[in-house]
MIVO-266750 format. One record per residue: x, y, z of N, C-alpha, C, O, CB in turn; residue in one letter. Coordinates in steps of 0.05 Angstrom, whole numbers, padded with zeros to 5 digits, always signed. Glycine has a CB too. Layout:
N
XYZXYZXYZXYZXYZA...
This chain:
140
-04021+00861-01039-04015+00832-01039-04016+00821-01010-04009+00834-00990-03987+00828-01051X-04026+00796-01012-04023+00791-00975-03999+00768-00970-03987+00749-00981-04059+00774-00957X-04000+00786-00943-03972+00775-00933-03972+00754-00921-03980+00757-00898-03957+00790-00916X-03966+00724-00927-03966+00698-00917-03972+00704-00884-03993+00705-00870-03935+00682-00924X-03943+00706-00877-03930+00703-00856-03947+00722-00833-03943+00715-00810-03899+00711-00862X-03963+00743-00836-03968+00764-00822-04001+00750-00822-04013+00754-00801-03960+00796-00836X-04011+00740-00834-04046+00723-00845-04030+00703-00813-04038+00710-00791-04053+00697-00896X-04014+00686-00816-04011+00664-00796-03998+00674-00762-03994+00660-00743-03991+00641-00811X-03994+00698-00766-03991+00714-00739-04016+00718-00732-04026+00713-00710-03977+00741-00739X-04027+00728-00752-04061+00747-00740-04076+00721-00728-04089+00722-00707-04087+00764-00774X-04073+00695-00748-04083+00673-00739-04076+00655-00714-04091+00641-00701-04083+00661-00757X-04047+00658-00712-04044+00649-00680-04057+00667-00660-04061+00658-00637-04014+00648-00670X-04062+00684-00663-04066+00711-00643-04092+00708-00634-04098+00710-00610-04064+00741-00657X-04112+00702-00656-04137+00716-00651-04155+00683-00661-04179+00683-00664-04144+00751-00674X-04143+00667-00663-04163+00634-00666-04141+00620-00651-04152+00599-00659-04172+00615-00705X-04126+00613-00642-04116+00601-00628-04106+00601-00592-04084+00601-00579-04102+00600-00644X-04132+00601-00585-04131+00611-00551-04123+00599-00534-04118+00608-00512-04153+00616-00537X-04120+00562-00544-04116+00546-00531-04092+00530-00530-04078+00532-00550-04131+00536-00534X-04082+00512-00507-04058+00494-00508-04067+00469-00515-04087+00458-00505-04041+00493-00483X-04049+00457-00535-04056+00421-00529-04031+00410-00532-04010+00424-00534-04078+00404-00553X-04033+00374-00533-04015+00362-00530-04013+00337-00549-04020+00316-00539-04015+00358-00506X-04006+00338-00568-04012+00324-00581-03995+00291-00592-03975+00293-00608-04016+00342-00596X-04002+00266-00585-03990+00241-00570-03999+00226-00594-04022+00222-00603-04001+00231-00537X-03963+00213-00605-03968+00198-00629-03966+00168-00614-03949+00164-00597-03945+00205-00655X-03980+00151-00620-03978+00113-00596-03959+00107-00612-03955+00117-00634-04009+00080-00594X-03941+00084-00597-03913+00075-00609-03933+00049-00624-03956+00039-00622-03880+00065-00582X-03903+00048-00643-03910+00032-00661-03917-00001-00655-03930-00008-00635-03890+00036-00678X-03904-00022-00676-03899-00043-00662-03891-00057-00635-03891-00036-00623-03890-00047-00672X-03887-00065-00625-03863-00079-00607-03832-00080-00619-03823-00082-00642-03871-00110-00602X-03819-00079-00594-03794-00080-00602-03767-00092-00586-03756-00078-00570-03790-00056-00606X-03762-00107-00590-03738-00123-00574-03724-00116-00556-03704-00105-00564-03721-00129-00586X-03724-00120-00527-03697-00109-00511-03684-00128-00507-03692-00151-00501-03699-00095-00486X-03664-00120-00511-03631-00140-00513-03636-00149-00491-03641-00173-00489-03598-00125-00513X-03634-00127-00464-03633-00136-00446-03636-00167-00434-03622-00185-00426-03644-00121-00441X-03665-00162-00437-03685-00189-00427-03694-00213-00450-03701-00236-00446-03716-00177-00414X-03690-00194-00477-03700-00220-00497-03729-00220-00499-03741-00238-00512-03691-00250-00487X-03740-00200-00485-03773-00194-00496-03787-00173-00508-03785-00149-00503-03789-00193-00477X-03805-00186-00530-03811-00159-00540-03831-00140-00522-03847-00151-00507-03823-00163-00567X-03829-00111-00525-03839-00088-00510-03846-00072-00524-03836-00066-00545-03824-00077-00494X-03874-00059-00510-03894-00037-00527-03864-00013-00532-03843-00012-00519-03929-00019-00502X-03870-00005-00544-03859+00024-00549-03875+00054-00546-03898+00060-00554-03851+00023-00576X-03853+00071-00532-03873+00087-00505-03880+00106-00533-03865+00110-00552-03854+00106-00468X-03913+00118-00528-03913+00140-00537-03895+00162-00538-03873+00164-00525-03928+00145-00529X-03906+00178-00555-03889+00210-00565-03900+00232-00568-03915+00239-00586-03878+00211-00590X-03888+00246-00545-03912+00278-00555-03906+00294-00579-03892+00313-00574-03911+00306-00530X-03912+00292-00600-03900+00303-00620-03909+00333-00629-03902+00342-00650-03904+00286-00640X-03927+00352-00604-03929+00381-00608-03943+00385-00582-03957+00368-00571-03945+00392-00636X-03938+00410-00573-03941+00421-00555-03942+00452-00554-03921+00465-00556-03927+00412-00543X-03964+00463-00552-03974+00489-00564-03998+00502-00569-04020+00492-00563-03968+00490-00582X-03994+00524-00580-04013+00539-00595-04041+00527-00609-04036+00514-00629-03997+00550-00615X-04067+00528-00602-04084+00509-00619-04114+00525-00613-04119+00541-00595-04082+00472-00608X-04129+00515-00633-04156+00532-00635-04180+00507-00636-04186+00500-00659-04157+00554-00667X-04188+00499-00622-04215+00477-00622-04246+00492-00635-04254+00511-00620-04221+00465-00583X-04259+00488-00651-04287+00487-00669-04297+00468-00667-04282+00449-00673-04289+00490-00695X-04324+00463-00658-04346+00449-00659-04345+00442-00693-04338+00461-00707-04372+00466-00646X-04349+00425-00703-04364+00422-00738-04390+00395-00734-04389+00375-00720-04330+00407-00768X-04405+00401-00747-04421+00378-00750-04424+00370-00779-04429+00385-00797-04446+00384-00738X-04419+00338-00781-04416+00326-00806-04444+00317-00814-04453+00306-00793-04396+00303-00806X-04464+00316-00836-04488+00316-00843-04466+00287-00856-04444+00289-00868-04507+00344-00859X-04485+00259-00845-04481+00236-00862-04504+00221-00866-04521+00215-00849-04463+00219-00851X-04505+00212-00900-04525+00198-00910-04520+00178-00923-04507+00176-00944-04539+00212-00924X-04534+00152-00905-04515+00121-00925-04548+00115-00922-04567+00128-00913-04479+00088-00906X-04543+00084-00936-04571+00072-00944-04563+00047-00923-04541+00039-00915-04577+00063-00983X-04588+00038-00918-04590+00030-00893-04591-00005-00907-04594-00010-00931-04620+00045-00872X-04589-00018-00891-04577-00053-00902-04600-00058-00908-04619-00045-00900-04562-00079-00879X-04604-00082-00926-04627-00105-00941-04636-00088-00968-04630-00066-00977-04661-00113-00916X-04648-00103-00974-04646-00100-01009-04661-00072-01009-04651-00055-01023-04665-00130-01033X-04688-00065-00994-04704-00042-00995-04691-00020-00976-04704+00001-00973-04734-00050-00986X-04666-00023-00964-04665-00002-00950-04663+00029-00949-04651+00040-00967-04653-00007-00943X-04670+00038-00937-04676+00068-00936-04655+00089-00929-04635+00080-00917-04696+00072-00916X-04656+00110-00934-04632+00126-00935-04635+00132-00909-04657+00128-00898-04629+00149-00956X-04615+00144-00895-04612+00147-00870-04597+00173-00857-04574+00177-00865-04600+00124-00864X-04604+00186-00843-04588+00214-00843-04576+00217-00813-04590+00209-00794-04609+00244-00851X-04557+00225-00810-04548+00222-00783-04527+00252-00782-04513+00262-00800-04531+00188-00777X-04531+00260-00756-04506+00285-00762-04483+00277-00735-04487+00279-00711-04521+00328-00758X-04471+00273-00743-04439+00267-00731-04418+00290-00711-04396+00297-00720-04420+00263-00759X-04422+00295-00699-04411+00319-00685-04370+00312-00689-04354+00293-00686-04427+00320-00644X-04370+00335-00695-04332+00333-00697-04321+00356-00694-04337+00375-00689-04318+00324-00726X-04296+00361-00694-04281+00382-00687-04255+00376-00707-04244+00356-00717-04276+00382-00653X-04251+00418-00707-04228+00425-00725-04207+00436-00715-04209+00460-00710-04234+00439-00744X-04179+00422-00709-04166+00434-00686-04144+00459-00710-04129+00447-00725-04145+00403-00661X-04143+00479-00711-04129+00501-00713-04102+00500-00698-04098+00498-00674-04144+00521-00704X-04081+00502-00719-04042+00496-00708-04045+00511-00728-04061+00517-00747-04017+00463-00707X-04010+00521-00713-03987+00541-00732-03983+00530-00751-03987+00505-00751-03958+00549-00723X-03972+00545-00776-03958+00524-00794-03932+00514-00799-03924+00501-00817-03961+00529-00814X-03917+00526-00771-03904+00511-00763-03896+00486-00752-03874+00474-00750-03903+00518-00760X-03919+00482-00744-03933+00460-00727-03922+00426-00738-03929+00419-00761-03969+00467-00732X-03908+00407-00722-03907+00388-00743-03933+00371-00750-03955+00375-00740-03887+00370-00737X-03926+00352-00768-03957+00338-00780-03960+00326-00764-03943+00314-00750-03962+00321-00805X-03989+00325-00762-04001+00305-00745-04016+00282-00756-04030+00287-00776-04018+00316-00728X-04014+00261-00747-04024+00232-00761-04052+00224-00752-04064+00227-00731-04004+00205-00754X-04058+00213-00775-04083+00196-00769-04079+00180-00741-04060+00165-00739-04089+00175-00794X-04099+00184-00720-04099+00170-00702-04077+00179-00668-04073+00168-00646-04092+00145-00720X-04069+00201-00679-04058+00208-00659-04080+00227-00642-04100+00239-00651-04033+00219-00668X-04070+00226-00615-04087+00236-00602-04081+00265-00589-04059+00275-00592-04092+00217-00584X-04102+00279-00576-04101+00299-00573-04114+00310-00546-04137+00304-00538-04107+00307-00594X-04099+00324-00534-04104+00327-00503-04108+00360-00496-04087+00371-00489-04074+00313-00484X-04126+00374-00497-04136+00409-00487-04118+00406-00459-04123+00390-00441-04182+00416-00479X-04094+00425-00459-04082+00424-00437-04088+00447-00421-04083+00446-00397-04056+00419-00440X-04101+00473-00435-04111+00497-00423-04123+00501-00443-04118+00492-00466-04095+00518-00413X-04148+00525-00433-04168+00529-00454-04188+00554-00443-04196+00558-00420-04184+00499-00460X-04193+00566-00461-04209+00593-00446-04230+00581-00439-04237+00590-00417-04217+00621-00464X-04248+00560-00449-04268+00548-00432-04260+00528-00420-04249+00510-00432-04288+00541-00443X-04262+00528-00403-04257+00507-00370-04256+00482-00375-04237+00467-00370-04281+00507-00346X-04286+00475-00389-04295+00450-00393-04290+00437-00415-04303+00417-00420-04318+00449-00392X-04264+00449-00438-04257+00437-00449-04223+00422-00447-04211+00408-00463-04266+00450-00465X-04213+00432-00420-04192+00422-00409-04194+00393-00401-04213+00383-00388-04186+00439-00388X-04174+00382-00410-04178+00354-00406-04191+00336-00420-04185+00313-00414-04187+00352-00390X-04212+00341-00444-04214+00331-00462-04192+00317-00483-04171+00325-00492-04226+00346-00467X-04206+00292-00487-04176+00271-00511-04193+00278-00532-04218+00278-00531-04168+00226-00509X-04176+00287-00558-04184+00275-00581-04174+00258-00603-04149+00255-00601-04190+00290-00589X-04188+00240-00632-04176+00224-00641-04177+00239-00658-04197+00252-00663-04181+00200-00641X-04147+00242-00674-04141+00252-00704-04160+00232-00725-04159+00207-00728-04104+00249-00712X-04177+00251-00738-04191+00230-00757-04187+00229-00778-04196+00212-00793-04213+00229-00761X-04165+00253-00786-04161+00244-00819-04139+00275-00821-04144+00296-00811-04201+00243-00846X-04111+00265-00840-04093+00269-00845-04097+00309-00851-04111+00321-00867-04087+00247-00865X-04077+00318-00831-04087+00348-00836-04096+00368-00866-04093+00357-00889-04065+00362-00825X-04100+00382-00865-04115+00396-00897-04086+00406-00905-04069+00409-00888-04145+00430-00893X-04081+00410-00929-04061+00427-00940-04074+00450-00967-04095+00446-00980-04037+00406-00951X-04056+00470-00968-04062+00486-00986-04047+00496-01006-04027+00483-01002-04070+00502-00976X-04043+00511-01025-04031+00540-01050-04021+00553-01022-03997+00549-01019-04062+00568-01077X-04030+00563-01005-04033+00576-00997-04032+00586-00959-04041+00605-00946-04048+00575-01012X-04014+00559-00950-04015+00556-00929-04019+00581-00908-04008+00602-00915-03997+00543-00928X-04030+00581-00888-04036+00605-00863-04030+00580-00843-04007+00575-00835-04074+00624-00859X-04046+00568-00838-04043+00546-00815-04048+00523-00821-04054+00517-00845-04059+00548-00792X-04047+00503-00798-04051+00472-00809-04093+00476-00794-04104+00486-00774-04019+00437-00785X-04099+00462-00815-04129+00447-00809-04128+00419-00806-04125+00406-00826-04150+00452-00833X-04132+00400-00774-04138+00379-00770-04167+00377-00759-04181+00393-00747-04119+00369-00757X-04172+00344-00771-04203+00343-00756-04195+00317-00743-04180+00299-00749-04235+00341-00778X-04219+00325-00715-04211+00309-00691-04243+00303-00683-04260+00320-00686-04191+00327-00665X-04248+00279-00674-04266+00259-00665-04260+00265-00632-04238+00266-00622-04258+00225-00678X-04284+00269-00619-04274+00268-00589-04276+00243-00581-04294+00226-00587-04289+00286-00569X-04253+00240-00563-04250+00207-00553-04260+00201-00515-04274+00182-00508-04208+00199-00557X-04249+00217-00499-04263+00206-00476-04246+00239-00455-04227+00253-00462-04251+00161-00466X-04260+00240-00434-04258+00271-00421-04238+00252-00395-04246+00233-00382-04297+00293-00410X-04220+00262-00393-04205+00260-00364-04219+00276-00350-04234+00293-00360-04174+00268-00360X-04215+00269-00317-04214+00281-00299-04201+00300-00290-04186+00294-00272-04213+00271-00291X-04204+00330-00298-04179+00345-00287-04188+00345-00242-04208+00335-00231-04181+00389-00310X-04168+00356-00230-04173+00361-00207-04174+00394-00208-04163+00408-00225-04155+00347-00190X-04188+00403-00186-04193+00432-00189-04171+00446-00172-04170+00470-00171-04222+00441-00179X
């Protein structure tokens, strides 16, 4: 029989090489007494940890505008970030920051959560997919 808990050890261990940071944007605005103005509300790092980045490429086919249009194929490059399943959820649209990483050049990279993590029967880890958004500058 396999053992949940020992499948999501093996899996932090041996796919998850990397650190990230993962930053939910505040919501609305919100009132300070203080002054009587409304104010952004500060982001939230809502995980910090253990994580595994994959290349995926999305094969997409829409039909292209006007009455004769033609089908159209495009492939979409994306990424599948690998967390514990301990890990809390992460939201559409939150972002994601490679804070260390066995390859160099993926430190400092942002990404955009693109769609609500995978669930399973059968949980081992969380599966999110991430859109890359724009590369900081690390200093060396």
């Amino acid at each position: 029989m396999l053992d949940q808990s020992s499948l999501g050890r093996f899996a932090e261990r041996h796919l998850m090489p990397d650190k990230v940071e993962v930053v939910r944007a505040g919501g609305e605005d919100v009132l300070d007494p203080a002054t009587g103005d409304l104010v952004p509300v500060l982001p939230v790092v809502v995980y910090e940890g253990k994580a595994g980045l994959y290349a995926h490429q999305d094969w997409i086919r829409s039909k292209g505008s006007g009455q004769d249009g033609a089908w159209v194929e495009e492939v979409r490059a994306g990424y599948r970030m690998l967390l514990p399943l301990d890990a809390p959820e992460v939201w559409e649209k939150d972002t994601v920051l490679v804070v260390e990483a066995h390859d160099e050049q993926a430190v400092g990279r942002t990404y955009r959560v693109s769609a609500q993590g995978e669930v399973s029967s059968f949980p081992v880890l969380r599966t999110v997919w991430l859109e890359e958004h724009n590369r900081k500058s690390v200093a060396s």
